[in-house]
N, C-alpha and C positions, 0 to 999 in steps of 0.2 A: 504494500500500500504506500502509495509515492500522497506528500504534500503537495496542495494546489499551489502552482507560483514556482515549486522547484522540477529542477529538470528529470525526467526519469531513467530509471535506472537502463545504464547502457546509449543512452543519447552523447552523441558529442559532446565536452564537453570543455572548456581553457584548460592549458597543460599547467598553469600555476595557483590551482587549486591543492589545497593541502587535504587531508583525511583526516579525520575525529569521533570521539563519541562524542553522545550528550548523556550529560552528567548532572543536569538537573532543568527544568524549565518552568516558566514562569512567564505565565500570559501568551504574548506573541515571540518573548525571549527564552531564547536558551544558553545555558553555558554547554561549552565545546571543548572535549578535553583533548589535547593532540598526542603525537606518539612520543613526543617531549616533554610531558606531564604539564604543557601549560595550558591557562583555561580559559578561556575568551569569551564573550559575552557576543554574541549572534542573533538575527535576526533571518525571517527565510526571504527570498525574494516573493515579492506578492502579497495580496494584504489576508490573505489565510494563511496560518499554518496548523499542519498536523504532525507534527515533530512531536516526540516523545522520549523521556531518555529510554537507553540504548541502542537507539538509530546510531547505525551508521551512516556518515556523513561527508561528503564534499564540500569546501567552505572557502569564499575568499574573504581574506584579508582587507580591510578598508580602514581609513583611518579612525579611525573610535573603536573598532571592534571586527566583526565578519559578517558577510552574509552564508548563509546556505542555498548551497546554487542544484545538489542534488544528493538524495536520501538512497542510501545503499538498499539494495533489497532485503523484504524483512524475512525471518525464520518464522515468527509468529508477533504476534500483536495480543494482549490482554486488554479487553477492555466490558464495560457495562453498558446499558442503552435503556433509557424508559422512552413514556412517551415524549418527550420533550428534546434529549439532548443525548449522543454517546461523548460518555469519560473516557479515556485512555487511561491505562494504568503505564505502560512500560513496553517495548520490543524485544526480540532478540533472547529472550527468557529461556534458563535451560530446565527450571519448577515455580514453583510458589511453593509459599509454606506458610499456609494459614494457619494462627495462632488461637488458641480456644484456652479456656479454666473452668473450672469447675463453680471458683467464684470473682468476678459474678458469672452465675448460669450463662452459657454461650448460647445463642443463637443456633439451635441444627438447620434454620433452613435458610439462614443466611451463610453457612457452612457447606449447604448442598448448591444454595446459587453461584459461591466462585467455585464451586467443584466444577458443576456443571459448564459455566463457562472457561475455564479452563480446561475442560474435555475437549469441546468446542474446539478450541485455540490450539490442540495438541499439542499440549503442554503438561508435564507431571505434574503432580502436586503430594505433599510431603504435610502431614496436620503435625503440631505440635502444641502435646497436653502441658501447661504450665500451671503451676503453682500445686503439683503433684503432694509436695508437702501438707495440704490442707486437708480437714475431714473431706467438705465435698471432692475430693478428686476420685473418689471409689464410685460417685452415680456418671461423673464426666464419662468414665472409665466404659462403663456400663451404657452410653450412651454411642459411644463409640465401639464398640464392638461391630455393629455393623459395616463400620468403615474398611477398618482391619480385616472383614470376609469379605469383602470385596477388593479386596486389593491395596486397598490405601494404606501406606505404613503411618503408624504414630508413634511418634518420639515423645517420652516423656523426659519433664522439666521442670527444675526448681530453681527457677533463675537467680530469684534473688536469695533462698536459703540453702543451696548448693552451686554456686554461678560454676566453681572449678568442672563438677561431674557434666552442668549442664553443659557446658561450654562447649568440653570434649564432645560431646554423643551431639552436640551440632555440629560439630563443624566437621563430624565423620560423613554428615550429608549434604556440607557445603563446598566442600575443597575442592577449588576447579570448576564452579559453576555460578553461572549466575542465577539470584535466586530473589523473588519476588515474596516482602512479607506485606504480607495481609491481617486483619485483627480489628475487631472493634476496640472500642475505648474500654480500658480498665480489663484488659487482656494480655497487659506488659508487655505489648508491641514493641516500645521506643528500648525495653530492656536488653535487647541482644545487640540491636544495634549496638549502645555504649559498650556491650562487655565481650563483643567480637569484634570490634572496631576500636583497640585503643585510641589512631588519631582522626578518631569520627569528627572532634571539636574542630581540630586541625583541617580536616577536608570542608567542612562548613564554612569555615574561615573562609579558604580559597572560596567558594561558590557566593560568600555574600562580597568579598572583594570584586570578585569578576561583574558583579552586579552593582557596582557601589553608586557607577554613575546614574545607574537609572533610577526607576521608583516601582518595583518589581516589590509585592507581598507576598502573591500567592504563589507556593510552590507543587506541584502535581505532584511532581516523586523526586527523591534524589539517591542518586550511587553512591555505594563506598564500598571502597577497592578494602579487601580482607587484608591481605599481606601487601608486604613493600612488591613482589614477585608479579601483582597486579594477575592472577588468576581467579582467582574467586571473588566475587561482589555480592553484595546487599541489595538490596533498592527499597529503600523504605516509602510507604505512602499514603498520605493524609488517610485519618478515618475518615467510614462508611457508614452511613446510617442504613440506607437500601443498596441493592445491587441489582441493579434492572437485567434482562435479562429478553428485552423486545425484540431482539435478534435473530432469536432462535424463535422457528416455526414451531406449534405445538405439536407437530406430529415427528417432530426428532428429538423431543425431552426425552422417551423412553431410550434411547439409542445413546444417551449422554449420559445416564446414570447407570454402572453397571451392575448393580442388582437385577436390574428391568431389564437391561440389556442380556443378560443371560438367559431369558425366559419368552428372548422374542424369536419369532420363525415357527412355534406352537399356534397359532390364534385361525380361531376359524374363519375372521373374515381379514382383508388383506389391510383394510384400514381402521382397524380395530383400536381404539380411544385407549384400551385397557381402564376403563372406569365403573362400564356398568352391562359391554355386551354380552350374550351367554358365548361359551368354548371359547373364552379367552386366556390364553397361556400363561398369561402374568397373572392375572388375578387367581389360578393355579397355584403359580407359585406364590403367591400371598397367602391362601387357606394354607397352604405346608408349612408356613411359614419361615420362606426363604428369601422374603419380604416384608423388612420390620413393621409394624402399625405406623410408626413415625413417620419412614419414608413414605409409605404408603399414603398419608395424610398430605404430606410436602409437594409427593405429586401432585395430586389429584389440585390442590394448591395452583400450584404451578402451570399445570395446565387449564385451570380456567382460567390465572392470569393473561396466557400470552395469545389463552382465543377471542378475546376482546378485541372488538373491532380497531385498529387503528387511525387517529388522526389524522 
């Protein structure tokens, strides 16, 4: 997915163009990190952009800062969509790791919406149970078990009352990847950052510097590079209250959560809802219960949301 206003990928292009990431953005501005660790403050050509960090980037030089004259092709794109507006979260993503606890009670079916659009996006994704230390972590636990039979691994974490254990057991699924964290408020999202990122303060530094001269608040997401060796990254990104999900057609939710996905190619009729027809193979595997009640509720959820007529 090319920005409007920048050139597409493989078009001709000036031979004194340099190469970058983006490392963090902010309104129509991004910072640009080069292969020289310095970061520049950019703008795309055109009056849209759909720049996101981890684009990769083509970018000239001007006096104040750069433009972005052409956006690398992406691997994947993570983003949400209601009726009104699609978010970006990030490019080039090699998981997410959406953050959950026990307290306060997470959200499963704002759990099952980045799942789900991260299936989408074919993109891993990696949960991680924090605050394991607490009485409630035994119902989290308990809540998640369906995730774990389907595939989805979960790391447990005690960030702030074990940071050393926890540290280790992430960063055995961070090393060498880029990795997209997700988390409502009060999920000690912003905690790995600081405690896997010693000079997280230090890289912020650089991004509000790069920014000094403008008047740039809002930030999307921003990188930070794990080690000096610059292989592994973060991308941390503002809380989510909803995570829309109007992208997806109702009739491919089942095909995006693999519970449901296991139980399809049984169904008697070829466009089967799986909600209320008779000889439908998923609601089979529901009575066996190879199909939690929850999920089963989040569906049925889910799919009356996205069959709403659209705007």
């Amino acid at each position: 997915m090319s920005a409007p206003g920048a050139r597409a990928a493989g078009a001709e292009v000036p031979a004194a163009l340099g190469i970058g990431l983006v490392v963090a953005a902010h309104g129509r501005h991004v910072v640009v990190e080069t292969p020289e660790r310095e970061r520049v403050l950019c703008h795309p050509r055109g009056k849209k952009s759909e720049l996101v960090v981890g684009d990769r980037v083509r970018w000239q030089a001007t006096g104040d800062g750069g433009v972005v004259e052409q956006i690398e092709p992406r691997r994947n794109l993570l983003f949400r969509q209601d009726e009104w507006r699609t978010k970006s979260f990030a490019a080039n993503l090699d998981q997410i790791l959406m953050l959950v606890a026990g307290e306060p009670v997470f959200s499963e079916a704002q759990l099952t919406r980045a799942l789900v659009a991260a299936q989408d996006a074919g993109i891993p994704a990696l949960i991680g149970l924090n605050k394991t230390d607490l009485p409630a972590a035994a119902a989290a636990r308990e809540r998640l078990a369906p995730y774990r039979a389907m595939g989805v691994e979960v790391v447990e974490l005690a960030l702030k009352a074990d940071p050393a254990g926890s540290s280790a057991r992430l960063l055995a699924h961070l090393d060498g990847r880029t990795t997209l964290v997700l988390g409502a408020s009060g999920m000690g999202k912003s905690t790995p950052i600081n405690l896997l990122v010693p000079a997280a303060a230090a890289q912020v530094g650089e991004i509000s510097q790069a920014l000094a001269a403008g008047r740039h608040t809002t930030t999307t997401s921003t990188w930070y590079w794990l080690d000096d060796a610059r292989r592994g990254a973060l991308i941390d990104t503002p809380g989510f209250q909803e995570f829309g999900l109007r992208h997806i057609e109702p009739e491919r939710l089942a095909t995006l959560m693999p519970d449901f996905a296991a139980a399809l190619g049984h169904c008697r009729f070829h466009n089967c809802s799986h909600r209320h027809e008779p000889g439908c193979g998923v609601r089979a595997a529901m009575a066996r219960g190879e199909i939690s009640a929850p999920r089963q509720r989040i569906y049925e959820m889910l799919f009356e949301e996205l069959s709403r007529p659209r705007w």
